[in-house]
C-alpha positions as CSV (number, residue, x, y, z in Angstrom):
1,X,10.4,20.0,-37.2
2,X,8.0,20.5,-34.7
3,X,7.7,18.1,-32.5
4,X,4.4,19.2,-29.6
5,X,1.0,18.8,-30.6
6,X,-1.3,21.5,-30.5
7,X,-3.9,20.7,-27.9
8,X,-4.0,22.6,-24.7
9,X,-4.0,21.2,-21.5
10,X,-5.3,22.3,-18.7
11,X,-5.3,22.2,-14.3
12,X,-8.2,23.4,-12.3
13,X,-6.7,26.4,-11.8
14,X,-7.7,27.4,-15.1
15,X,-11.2,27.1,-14.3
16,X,-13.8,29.8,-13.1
17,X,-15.3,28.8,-9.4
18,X,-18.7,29.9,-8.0
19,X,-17.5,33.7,-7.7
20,X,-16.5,33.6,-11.2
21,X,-12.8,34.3,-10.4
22,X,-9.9,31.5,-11.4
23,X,-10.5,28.6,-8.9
24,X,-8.9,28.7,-5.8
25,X,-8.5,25.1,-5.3
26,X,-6.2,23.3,-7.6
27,X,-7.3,20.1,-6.5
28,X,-10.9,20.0,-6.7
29,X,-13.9,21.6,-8.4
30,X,-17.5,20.8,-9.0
31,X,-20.3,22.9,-10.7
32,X,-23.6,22.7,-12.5
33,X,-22.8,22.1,-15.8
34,X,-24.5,25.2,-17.6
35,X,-23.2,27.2,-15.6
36,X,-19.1,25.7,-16.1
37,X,-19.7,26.3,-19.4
38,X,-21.3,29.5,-19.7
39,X,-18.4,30.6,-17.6
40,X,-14.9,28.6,-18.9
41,X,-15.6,29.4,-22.8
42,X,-12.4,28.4,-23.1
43,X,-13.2,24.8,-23.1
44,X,-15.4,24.5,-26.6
45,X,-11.9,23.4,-28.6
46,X,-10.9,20.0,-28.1
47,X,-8.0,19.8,-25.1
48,X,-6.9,17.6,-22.1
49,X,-6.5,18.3,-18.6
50,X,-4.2,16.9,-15.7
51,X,-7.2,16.0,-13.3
52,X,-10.2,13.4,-13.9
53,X,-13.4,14.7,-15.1
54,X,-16.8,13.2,-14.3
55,X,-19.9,15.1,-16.2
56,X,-23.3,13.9,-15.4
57,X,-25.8,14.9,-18.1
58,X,-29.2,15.7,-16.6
59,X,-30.7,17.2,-19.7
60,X,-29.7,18.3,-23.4
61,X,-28.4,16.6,-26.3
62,X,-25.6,17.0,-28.1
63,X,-21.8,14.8,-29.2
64,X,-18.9,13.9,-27.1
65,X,-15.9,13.1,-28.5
66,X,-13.3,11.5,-26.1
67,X,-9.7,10.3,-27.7
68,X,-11.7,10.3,-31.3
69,X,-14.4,8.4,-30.4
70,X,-18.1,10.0,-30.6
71,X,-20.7,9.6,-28.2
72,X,-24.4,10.7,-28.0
73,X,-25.2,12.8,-25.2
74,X,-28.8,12.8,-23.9
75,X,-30.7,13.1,-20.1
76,X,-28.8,10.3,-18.1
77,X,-25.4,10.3,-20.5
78,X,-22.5,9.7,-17.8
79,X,-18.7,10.5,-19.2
80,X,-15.3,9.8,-17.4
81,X,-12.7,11.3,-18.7
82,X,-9.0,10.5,-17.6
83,X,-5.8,12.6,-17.6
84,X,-4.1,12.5,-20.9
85,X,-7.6,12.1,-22.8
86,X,-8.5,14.3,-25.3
87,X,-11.8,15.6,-25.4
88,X,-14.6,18.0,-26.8
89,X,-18.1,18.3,-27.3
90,X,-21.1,20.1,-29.5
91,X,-24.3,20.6,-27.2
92,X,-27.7,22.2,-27.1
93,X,-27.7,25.3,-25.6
94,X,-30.1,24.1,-22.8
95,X,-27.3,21.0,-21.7
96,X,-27.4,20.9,-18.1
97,X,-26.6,18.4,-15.1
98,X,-23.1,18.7,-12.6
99,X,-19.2,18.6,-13.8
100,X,-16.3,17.6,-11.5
101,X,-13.0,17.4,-11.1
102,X,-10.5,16.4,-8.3
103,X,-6.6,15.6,-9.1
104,X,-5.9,11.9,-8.4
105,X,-3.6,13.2,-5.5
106,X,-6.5,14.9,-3.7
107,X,-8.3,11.6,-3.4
108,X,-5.7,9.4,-2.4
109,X,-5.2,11.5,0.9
110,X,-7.6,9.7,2.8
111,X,-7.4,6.1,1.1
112,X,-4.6,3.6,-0.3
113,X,-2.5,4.3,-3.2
114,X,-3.8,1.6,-5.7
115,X,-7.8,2.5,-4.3
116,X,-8.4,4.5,-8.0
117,X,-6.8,1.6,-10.1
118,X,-8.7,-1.0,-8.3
119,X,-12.0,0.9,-10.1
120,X,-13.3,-0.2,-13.5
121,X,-14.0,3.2,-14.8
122,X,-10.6,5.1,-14.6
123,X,-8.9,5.1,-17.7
124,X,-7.1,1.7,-19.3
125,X,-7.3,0.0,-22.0
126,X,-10.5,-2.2,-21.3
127,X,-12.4,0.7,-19.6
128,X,-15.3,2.7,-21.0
129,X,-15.8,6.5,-20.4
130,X,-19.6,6.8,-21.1
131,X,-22.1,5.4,-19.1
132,X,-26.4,5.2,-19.9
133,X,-27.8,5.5,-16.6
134,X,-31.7,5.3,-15.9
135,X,-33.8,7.4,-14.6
136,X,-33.4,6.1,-10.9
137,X,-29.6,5.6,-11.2
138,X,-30.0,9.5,-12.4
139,X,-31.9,10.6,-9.8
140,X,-29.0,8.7,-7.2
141,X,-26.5,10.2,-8.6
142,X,-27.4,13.4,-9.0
143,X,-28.3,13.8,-5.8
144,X,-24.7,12.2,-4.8
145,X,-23.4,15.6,-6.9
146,X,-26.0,17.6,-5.4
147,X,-24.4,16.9,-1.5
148,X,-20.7,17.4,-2.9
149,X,-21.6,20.4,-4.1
150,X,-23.1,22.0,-0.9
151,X,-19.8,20.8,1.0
152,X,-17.9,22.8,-1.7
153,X,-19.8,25.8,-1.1
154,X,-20.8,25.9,2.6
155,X,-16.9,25.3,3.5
156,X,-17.7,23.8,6.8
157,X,-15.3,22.3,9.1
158,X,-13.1,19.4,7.2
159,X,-15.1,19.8,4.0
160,X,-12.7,18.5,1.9
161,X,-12.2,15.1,4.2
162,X,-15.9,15.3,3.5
163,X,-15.8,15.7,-0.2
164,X,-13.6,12.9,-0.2
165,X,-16.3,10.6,1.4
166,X,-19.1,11.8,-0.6
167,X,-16.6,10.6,-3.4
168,X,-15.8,7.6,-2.6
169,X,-19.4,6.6,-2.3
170,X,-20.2,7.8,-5.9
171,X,-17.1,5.7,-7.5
172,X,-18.8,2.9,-5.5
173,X,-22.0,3.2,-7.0
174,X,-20.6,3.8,-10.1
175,X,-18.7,0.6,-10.0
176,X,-22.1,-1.2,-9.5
177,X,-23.8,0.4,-12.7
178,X,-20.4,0.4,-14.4
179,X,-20.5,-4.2,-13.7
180,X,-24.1,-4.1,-15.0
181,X,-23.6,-2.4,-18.6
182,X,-20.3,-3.6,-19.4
183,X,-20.7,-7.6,-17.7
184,X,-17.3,-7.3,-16.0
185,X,-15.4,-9.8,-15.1
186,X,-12.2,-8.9,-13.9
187,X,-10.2,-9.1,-10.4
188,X,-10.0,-6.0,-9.5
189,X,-6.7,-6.7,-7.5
190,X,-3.4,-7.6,-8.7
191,X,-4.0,-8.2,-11.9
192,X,-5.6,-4.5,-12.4
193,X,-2.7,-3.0,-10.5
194,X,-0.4,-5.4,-13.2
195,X,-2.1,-4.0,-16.2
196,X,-2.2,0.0,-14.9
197,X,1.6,-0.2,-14.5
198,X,2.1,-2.0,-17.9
199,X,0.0,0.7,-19.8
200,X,2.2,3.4,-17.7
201,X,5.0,2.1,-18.5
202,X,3.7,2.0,-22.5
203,X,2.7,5.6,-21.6
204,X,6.3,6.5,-20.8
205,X,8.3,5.0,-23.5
206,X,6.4,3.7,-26.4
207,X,7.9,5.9,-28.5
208,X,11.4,5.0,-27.9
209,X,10.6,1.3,-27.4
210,X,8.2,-0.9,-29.1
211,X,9.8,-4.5,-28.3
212,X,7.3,-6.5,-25.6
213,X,10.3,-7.5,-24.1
214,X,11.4,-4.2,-22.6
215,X,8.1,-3.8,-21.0
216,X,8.5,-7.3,-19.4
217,X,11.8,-6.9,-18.5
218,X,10.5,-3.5,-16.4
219,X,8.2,-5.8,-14.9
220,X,10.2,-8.5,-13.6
221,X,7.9,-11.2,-15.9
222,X,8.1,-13.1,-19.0
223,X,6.4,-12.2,-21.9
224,X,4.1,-15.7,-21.2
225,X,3.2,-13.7,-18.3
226,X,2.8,-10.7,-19.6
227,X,0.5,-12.2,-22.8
228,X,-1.8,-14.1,-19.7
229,X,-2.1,-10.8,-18.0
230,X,-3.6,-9.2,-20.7
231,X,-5.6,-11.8,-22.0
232,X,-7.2,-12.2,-18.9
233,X,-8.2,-9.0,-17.9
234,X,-8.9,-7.4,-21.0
235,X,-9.1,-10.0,-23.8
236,X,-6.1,-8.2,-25.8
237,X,-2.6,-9.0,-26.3
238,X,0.5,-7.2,-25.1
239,X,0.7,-5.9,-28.8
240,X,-2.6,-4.4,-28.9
241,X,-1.9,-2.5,-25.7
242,X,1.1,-1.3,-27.3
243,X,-0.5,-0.3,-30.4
244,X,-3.5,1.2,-29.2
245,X,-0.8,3.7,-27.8
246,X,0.7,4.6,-31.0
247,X,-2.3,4.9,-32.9
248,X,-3.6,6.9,-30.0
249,X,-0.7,9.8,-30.5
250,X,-0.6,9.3,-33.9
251,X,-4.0,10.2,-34.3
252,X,-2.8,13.6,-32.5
253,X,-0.9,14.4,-34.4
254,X,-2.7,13.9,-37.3
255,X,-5.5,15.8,-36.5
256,X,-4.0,18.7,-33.9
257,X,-1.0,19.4,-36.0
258,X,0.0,20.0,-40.1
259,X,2.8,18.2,-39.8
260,X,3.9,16.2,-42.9
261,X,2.7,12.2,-42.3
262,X,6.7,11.4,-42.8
263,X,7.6,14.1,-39.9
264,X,4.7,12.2,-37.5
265,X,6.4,8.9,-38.4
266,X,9.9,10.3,-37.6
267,X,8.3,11.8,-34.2
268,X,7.1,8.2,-33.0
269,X,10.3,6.6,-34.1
270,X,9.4,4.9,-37.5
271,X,12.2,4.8,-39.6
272,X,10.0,3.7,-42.4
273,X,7.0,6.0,-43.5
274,X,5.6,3.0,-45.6
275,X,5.5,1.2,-43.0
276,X,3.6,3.7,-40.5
277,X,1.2,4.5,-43.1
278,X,0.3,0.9,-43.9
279,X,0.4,0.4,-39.8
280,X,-2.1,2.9,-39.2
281,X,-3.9,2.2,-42.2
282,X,-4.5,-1.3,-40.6
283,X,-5.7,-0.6,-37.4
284,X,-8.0,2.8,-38.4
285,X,-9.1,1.4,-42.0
286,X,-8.1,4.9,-43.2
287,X,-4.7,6.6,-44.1
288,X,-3.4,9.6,-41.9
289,X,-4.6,11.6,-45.3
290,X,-8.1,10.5,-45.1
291,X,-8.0,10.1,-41.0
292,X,-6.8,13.9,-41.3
293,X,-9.5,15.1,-43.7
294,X,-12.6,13.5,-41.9
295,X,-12.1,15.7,-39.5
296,X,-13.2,19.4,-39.9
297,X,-12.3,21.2,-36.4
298,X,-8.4,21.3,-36.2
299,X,-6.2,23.3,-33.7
């Protein structure tokens, strides 16, 4: 049977920098947008990548699909894509603006170990990856990218403690535009770091585990606890979390693989292909069938 799904994943590494030669930082990387992708052809399939991505549109149109979901892309479009996210996009030709990427490890040099999770943008289940900025919040940000850039370039002395600064301030200010569009209401403190180690901990073992309990149990709380966690911070329940997972691979399956629907049942531990099917068909209002022939770009 086979068992991986066919969507490629890539580090920086893999990238083309300024000289167009494979990046020599596997950390970090930032470029105008046209340019990355006149360069890194490689990226028009769908794929995922090990490092967070922020892309600032700054003109163009096009589609961006991110984990399934499609959205427009037009002059002002922001996008924050996570590791583990799948992603792909169909532009115009003249799409244009500033791409970046820095590995979660890179940041966290110069600030503490929960500062990411502690922002509303970085990937859970509650967060959004696309942003609608106006023309002013445009014109801040880009020129946020704009200073980034020139520190990657120029190399001066402790650049990179630089680069981190410049970042930080543009995760600031795009916490600020982030509360506006999406009315946010959550602590941003314990409760955050709570629900980050519950999804990884879904991340790591939903396959082999779907009882709430386990995950509770991992996290030294009740499920009561667990169930106010969740509803407080992003309005779900434990088992939405949980299934939001499962759907989320299964979709991945479905669409990056021709494996038989009984074989991607087997892979995420359902016993019971009538069940999975009717499971999925519940929470995507499509079978795997029909989820598998909407789509026309497969791996």
């Amino acid at each position: 049977m086979k068992n991986m799904i066919n969507v490629p994943v890539f580090n920086i590494k893999n990238f083309q920098d300024y000289n167009n030669c494979m990046s020599f930082d596997s950390n970090f990387y930032i470029r105008p947008f046209n340019d990355h992708i006149n360069v890194n052809l490689f990226i028009e399939k769908p794929h995922g990548h090990d490092f967070y991505l922020i892309l600032l549109i700054t003109k163009g149109t096009g589609t961006h699909s991110i984990d399934y979901e499609a959205y427009d892309v037009e002059p002002g479009s922001l996008f924050i894509v996570s590791p583990g996210q799948v992603h792909c996009w169909n532009l115009s030709d003249d799409a244009d603006g500033y791409v970046l990427f820095f590995k979660k490890e890179y940041f966290l040099i110069d600030f503490g170990r929960d500062k990411l999770m502690k922002l509303p943008f970085f990937k859970s289940s509650y967060s959004v990856p696309y942003l609608k900025l106006n023309p002013k919040e445009v014109n801040v940000l880009n020129t946020m990218f704009e200073n980034i850039d020139k520190e990657y370039r120029k190399h001066l002395f402790s650049y990179h403690e630089m680069i981190r600064l410049h970042l930080n301030i543009l995760f600031l200010e795009l916490s600020r535009v982030y509360g506006k569009q999406h009315d946010d209401t959550i602590s941003y403190s314990h409760e955050l770091i709570q629900l980050n180690r519950f999804e990884k901990l879904i991340d790591t073992y939903f396959v082999e585990h779907k009882a709430l309990i386990f995950y509770a149990d991992k996290m030294n709380i009740s499920l009561k606890q667990l169930s106010y966690l969740c509803k407080k911070v992003i309005n779900k329940t434990p088992s939405e979390v949980l299934w939001d997972r499962i759907i989320l691979e299964a979709k991945r399956y479905v669409i990056h693989t021709d494996m038989p629907i009984s074989a991607i049942a087997e892979a995420l531990n359902y016993s019971d292909n009538s069940y999975f099917t009717r499971f999925f068909k519940k929470l995507c209002h499509l079978t795997p069938e029909q989820y598998r022939s909407s789509f026309k770009w497969h791996s």
